[in-house]
PDB file of N, CA, C and O in Angstrom:
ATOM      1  N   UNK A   1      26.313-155.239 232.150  1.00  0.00           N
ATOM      2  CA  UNK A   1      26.389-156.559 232.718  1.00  0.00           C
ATOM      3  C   UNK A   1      27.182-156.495 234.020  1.00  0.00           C
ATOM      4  O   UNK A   1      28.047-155.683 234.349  1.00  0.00           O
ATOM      5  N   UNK A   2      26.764-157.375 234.579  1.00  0.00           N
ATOM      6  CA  UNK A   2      27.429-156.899 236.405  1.00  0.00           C
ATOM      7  C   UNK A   2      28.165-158.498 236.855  1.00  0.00           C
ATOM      8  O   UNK A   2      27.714-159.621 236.630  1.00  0.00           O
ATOM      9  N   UNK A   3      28.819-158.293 237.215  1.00  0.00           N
ATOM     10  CA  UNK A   3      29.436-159.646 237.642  1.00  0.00           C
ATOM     11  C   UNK A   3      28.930-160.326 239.174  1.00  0.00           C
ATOM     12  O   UNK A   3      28.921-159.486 240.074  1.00  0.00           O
ATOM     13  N   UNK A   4      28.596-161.445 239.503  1.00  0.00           N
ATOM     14  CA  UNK A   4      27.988-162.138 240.754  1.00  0.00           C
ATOM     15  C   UNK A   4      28.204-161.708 241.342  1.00  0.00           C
ATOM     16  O   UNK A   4      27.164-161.224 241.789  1.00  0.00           O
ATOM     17  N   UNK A   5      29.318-161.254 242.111  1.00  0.00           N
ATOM     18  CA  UNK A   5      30.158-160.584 243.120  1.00  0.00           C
ATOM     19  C   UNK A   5      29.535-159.301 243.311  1.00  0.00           C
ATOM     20  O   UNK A   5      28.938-158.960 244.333  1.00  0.00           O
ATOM     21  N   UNK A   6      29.721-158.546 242.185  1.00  0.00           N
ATOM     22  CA  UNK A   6      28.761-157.369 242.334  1.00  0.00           C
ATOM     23  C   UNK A   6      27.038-157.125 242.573  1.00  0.00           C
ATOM     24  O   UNK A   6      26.353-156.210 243.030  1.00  0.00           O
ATOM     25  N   UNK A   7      26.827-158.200 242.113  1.00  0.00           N
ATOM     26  CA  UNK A   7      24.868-158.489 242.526  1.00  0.00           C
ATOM     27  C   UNK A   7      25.085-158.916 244.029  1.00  0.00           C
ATOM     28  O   UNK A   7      24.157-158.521 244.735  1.00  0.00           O
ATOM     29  N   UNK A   8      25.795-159.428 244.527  1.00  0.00           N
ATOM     30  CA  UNK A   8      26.083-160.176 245.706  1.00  0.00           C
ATOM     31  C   UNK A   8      25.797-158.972 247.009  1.00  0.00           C
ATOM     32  O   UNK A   8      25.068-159.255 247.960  1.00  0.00           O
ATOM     33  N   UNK A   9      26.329-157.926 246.911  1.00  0.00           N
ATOM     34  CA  UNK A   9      26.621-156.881 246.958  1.00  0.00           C
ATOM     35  C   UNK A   9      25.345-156.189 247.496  1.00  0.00           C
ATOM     36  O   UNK A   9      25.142-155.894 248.674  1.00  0.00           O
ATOM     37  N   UNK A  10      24.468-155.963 246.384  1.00  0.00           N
ATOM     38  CA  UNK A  10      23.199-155.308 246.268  1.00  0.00           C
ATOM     39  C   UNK A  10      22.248-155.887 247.398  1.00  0.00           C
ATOM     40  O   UNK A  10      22.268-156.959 248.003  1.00  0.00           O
ATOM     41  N   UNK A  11      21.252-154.583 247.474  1.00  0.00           N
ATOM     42  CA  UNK A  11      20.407-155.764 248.920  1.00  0.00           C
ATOM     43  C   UNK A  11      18.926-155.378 247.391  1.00  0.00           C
ATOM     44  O   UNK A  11      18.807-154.599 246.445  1.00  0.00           O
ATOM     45  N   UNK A  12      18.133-156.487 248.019  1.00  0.00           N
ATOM     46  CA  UNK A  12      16.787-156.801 247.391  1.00  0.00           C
ATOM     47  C   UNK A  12      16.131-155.699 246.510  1.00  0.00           C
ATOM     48  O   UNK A  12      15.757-155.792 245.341  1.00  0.00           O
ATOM     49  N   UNK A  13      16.082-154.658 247.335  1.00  0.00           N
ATOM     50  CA  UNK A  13      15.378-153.240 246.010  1.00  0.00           C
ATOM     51  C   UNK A  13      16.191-153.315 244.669  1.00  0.00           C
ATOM     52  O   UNK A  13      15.733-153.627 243.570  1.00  0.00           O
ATOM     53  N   UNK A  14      18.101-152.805 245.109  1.00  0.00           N
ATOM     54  CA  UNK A  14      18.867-152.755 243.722  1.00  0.00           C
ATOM     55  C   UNK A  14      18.592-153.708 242.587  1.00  0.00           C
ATOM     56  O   UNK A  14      18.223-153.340 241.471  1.00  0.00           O
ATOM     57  N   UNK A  15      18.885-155.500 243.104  1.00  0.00           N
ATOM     58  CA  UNK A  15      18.315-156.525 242.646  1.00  0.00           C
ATOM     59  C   UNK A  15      16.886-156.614 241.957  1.00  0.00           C
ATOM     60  O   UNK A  15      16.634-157.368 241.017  1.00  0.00           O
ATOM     61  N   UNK A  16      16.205-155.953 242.408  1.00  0.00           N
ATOM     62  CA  UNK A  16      14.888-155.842 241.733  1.00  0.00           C
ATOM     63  C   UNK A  16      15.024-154.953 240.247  1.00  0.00           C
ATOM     64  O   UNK A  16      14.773-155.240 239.077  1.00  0.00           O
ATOM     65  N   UNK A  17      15.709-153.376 241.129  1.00  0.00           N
ATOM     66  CA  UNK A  17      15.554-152.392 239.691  1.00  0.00           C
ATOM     67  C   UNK A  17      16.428-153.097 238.622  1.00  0.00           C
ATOM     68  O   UNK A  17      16.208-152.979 237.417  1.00  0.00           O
ATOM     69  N   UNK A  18      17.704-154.037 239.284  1.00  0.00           N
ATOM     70  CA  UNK A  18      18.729-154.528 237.823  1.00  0.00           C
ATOM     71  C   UNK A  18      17.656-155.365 237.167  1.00  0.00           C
ATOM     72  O   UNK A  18      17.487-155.416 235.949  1.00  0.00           O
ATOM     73  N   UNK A  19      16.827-156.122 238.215  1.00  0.00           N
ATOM     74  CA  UNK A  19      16.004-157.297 237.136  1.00  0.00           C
ATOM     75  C   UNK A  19      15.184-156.927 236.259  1.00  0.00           C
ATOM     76  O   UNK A  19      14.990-157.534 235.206  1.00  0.00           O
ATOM     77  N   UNK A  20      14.303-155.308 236.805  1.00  0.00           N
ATOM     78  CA  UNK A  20      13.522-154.798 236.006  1.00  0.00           C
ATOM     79  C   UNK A  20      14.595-154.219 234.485  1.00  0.00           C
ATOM     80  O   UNK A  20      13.946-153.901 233.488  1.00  0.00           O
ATOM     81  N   UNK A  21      15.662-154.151 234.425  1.00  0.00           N
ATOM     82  CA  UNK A  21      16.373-152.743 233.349  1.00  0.00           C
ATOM     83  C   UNK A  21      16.787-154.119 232.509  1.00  0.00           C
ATOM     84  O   UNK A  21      16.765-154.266 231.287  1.00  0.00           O
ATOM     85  N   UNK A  22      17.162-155.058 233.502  1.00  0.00           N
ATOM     86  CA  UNK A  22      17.786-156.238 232.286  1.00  0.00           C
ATOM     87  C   UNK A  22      16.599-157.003 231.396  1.00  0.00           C
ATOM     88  O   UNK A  22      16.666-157.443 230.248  1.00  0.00           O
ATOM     89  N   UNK A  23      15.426-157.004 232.393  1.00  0.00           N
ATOM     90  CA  UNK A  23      14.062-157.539 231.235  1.00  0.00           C
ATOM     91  C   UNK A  23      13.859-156.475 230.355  1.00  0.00           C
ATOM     92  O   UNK A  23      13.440-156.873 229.268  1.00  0.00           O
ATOM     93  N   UNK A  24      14.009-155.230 230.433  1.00  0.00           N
ATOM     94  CA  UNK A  24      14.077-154.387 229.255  1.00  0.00           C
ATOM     95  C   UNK A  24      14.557-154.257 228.559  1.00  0.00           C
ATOM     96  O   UNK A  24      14.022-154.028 227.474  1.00  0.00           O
ATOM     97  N   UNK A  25      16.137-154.327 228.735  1.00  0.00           N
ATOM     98  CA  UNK A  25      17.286-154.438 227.339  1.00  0.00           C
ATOM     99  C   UNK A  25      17.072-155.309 227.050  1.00  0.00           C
ATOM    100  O   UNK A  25      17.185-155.187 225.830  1.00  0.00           O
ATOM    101  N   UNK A  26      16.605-156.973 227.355  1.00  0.00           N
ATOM    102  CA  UNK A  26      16.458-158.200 226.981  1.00  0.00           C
ATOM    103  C   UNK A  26      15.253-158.373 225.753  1.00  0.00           C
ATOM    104  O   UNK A  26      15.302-159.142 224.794  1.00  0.00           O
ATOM    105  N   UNK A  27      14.052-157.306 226.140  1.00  0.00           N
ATOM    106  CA  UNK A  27      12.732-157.020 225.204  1.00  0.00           C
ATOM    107  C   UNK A  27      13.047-156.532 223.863  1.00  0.00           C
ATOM    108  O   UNK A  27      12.789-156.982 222.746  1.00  0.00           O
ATOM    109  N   UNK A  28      13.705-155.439 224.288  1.00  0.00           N
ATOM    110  CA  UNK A  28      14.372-154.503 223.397  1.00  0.00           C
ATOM    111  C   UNK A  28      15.775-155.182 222.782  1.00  0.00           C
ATOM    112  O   UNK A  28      16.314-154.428 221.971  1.00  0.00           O
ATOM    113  N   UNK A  29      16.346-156.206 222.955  1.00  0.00           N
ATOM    114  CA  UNK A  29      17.153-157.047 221.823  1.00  0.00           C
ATOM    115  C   UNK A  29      16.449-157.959 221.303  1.00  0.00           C
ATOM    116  O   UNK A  29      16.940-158.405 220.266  1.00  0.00           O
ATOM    117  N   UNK A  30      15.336-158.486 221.668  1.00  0.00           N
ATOM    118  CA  UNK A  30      14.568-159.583 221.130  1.00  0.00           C
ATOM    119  C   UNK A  30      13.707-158.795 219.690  1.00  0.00           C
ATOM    120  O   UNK A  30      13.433-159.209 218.563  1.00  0.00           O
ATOM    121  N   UNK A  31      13.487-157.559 220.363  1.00  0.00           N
ATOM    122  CA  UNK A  31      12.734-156.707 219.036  1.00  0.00           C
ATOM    123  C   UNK A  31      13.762-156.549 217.871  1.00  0.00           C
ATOM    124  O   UNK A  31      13.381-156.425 216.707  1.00  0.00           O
ATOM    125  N   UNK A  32      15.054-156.557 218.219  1.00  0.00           N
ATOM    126  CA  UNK A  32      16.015-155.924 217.351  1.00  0.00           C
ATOM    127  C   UNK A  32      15.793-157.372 216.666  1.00  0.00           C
ATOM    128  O   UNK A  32      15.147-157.275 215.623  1.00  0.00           O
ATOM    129  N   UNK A  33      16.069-158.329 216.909  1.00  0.00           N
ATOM    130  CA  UNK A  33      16.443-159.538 216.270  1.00  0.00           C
ATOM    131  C   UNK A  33      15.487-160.066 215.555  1.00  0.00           C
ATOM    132  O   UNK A  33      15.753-160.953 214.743  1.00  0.00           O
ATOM    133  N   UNK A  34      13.805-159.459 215.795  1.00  0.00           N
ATOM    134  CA  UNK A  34      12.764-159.978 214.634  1.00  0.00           C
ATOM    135  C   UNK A  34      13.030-159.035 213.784  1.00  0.00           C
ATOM    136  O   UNK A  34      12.835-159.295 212.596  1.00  0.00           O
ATOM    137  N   UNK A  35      13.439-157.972 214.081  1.00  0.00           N
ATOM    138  CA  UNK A  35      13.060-156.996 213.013  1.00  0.00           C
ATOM    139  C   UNK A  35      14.755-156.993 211.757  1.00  0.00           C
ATOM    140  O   UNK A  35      14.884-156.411 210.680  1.00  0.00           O
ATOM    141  N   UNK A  36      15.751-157.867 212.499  1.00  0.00           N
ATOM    142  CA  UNK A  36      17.045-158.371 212.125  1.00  0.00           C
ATOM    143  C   UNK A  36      18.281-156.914 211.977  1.00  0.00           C
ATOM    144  O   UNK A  36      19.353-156.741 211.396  1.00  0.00           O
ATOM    145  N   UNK A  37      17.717-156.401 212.532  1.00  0.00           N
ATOM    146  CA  UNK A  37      18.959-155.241 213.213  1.00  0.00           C
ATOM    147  C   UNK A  37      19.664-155.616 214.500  1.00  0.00           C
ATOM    148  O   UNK A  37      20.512-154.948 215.092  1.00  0.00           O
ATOM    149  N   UNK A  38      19.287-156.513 214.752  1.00  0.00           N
ATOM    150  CA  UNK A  38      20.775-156.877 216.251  1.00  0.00           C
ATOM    151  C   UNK A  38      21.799-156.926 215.406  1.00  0.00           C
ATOM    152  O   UNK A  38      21.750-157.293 214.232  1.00  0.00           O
ATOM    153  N   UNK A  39      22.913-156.484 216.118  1.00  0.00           N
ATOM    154  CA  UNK A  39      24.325-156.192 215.824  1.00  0.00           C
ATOM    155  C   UNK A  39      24.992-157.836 216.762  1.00  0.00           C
ATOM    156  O   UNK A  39      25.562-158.762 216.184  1.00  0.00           O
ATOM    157  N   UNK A  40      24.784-157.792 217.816  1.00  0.00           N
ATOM    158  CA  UNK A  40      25.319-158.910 218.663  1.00  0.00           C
ATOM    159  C   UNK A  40      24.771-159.641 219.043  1.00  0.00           C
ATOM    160  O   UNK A  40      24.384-159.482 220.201  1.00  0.00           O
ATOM    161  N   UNK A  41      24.445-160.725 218.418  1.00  0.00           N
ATOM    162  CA  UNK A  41      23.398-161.998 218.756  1.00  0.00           C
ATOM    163  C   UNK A  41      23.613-162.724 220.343  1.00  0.00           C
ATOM    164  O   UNK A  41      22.949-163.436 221.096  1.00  0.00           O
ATOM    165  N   UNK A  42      25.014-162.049 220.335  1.00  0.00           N
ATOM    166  CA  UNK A  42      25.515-163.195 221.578  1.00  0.00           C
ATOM    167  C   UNK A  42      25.299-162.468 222.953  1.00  0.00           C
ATOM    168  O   UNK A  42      25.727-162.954 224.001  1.00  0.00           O
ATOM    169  N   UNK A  43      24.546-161.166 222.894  1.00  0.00           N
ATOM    170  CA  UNK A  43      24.157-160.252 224.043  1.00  0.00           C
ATOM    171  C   UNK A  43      22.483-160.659 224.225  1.00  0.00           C
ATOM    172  O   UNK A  43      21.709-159.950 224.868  1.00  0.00           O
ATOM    173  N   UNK A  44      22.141-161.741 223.641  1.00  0.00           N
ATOM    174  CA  UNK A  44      20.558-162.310 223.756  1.00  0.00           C
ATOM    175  C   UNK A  44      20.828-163.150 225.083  1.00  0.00           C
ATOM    176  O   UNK A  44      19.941-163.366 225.909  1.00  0.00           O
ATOM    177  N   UNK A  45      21.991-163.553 225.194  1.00  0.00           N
ATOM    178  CA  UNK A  45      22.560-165.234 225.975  1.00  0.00           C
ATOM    179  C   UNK A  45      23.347-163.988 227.337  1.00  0.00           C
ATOM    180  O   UNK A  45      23.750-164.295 228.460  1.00  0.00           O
ATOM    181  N   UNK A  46      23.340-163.308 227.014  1.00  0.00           N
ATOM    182  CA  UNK A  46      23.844-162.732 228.096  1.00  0.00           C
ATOM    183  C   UNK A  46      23.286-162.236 228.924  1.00  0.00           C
ATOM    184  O   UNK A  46      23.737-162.396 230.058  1.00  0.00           O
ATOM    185  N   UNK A  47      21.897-161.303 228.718  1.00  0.00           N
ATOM    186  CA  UNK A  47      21.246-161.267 229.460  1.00  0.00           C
ATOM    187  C   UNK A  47      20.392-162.226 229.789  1.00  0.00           C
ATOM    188  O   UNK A  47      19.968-162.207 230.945  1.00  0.00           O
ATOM    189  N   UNK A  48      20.082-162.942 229.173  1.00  0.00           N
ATOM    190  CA  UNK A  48      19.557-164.218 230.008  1.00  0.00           C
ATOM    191  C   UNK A  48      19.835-164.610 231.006  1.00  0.00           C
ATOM    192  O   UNK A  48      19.018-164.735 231.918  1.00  0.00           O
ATOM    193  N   UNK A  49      21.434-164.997 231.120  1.00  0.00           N
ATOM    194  CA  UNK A  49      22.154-165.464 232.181  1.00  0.00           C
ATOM    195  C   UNK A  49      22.237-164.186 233.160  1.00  0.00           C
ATOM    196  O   UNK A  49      22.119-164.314 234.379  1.00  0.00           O
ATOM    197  N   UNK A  50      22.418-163.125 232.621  1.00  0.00           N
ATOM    198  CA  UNK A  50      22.561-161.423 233.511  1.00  0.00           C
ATOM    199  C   UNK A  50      20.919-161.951 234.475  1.00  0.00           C
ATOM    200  O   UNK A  50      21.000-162.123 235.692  1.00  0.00           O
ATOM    201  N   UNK A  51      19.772-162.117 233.857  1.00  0.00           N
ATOM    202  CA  UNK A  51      18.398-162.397 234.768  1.00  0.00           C
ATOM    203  C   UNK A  51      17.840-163.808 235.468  1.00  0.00           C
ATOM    204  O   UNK A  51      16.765-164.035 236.022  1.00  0.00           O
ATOM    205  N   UNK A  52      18.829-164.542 235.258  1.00  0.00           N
ATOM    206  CA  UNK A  52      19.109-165.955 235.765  1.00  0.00           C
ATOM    207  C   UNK A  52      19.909-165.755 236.833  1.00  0.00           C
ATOM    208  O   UNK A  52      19.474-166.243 237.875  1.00  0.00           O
ATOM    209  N   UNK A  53      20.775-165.282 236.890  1.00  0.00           N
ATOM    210  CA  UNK A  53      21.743-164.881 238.099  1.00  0.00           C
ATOM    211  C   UNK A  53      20.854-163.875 239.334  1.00  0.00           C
ATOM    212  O   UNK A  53      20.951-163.952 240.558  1.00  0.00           O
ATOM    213  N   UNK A  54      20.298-163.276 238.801  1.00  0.00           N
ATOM    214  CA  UNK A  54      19.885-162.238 239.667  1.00  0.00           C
ATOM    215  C   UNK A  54      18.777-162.474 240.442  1.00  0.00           C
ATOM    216  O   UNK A  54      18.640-162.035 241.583  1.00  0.00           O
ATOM    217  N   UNK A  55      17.621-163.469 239.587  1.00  0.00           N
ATOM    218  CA  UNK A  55      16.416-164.337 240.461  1.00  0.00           C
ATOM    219  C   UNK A  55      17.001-165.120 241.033  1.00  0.00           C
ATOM    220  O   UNK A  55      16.286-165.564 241.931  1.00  0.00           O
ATOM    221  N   UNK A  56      18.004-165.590 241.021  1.00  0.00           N
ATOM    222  CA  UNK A  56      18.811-166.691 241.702  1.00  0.00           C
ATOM    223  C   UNK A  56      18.915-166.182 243.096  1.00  0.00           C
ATOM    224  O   UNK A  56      18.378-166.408 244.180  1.00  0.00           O
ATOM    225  N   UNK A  57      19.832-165.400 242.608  1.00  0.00           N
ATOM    226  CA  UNK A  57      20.352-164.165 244.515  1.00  0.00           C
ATOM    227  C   UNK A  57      19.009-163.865 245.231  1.00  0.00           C
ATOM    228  O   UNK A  57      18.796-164.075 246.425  1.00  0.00           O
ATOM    229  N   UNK A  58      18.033-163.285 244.235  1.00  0.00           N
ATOM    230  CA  UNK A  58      16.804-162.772 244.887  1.00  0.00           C
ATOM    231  C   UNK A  58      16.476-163.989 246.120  1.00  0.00           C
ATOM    232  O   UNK A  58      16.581-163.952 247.346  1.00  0.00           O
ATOM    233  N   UNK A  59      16.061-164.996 245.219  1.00  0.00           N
ATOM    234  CA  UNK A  59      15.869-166.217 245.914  1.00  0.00           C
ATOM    235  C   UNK A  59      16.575-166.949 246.932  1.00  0.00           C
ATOM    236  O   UNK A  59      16.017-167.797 247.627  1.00  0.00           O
ATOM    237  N   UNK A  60      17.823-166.632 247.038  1.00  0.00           N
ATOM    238  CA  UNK A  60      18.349-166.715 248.192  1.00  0.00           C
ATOM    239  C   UNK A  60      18.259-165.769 249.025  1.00  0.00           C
ATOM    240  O   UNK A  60      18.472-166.358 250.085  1.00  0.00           O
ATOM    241  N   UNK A  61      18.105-164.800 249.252  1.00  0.00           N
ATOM    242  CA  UNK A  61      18.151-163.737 249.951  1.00  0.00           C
ATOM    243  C   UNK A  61      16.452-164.067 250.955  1.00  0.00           C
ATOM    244  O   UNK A  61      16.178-164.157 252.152  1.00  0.00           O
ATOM    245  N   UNK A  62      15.605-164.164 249.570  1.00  0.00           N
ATOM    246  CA  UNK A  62      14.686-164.939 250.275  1.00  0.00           C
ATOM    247  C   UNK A  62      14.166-165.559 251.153  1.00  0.00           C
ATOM    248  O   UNK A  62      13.248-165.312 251.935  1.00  0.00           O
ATOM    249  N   UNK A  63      15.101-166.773 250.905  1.00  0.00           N
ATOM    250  CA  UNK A  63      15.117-167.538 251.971  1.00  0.00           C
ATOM    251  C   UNK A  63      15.867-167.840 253.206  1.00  0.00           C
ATOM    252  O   UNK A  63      15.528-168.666 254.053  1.00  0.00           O
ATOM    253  N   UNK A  64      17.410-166.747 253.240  1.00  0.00           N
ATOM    254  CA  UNK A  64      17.945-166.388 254.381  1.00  0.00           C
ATOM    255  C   UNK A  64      17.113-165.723 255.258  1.00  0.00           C
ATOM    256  O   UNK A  64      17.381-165.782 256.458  1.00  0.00           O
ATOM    257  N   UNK A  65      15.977-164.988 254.811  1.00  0.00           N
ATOM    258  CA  UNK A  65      15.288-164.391 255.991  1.00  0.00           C
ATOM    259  C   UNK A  65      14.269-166.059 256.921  1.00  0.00           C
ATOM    260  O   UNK A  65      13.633-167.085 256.681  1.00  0.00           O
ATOM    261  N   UNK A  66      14.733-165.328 257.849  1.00  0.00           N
ATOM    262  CA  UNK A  66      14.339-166.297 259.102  1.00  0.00           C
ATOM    263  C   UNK A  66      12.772-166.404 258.891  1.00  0.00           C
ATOM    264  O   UNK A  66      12.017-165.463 258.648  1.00  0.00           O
ATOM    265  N   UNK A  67      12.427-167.776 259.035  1.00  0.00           N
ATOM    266  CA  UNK A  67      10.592-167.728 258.765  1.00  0.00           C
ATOM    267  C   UNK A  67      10.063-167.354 260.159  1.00  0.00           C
ATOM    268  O   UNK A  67      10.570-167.502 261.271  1.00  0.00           O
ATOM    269  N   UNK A  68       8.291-166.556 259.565  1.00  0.00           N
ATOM    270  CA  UNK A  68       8.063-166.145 260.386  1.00  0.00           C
ATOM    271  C   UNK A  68       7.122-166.906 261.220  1.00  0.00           C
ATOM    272  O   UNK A  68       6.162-167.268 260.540  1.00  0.00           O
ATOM    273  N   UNK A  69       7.031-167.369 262.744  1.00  0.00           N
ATOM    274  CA  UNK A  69       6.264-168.729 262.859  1.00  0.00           C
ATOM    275  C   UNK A  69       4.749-167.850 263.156  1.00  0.00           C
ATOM    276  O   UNK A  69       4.543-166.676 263.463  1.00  0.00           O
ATOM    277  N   UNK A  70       3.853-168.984 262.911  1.00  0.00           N
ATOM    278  CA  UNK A  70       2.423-168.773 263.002  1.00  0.00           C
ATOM    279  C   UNK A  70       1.756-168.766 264.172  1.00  0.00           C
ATOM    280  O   UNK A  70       1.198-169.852 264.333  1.00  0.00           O
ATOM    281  N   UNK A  71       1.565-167.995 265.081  1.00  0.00           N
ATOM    282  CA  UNK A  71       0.818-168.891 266.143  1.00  0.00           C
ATOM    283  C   UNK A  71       0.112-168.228 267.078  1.00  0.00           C
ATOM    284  O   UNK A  71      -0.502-168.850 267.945  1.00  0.00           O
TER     285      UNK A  71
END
């Protein structure tokens, strides 16, 4: 888990690979929890917020880039 400050940090690729590794541990606790081997229920809510935070930044980063005009 990475703290804002530290995603803040990252430029767009890093941000991408964290978003890709956190939808994976996130898959892979959701499996644990049908199959009722999660150990820490409360690491379901964490990465959530861990991939909520991070489309967030993406999305700003986004839209700090200057648009490009048409013409």
């Amino acid at each position: 888990m990475s703290k804002a400050s530290e995603l803040r940090e990252m430029n767009e690729e890093q941000l991408s690979f964290s978003l890709k590794e956190a939808q994976k541990d996130l898959f892979e606790l959701r499996f644990q929890s049908a199959t009722e081997k999660l150990d820490a229920p409360s690491r379901l809510k964490q990465y959530r917020r861990e991939i909520a935070r991070i489309k967030t930044l993406l999305r700003e980063k986004q839209l700090a880039k200057p648009a490009v005009s048409e013409n």
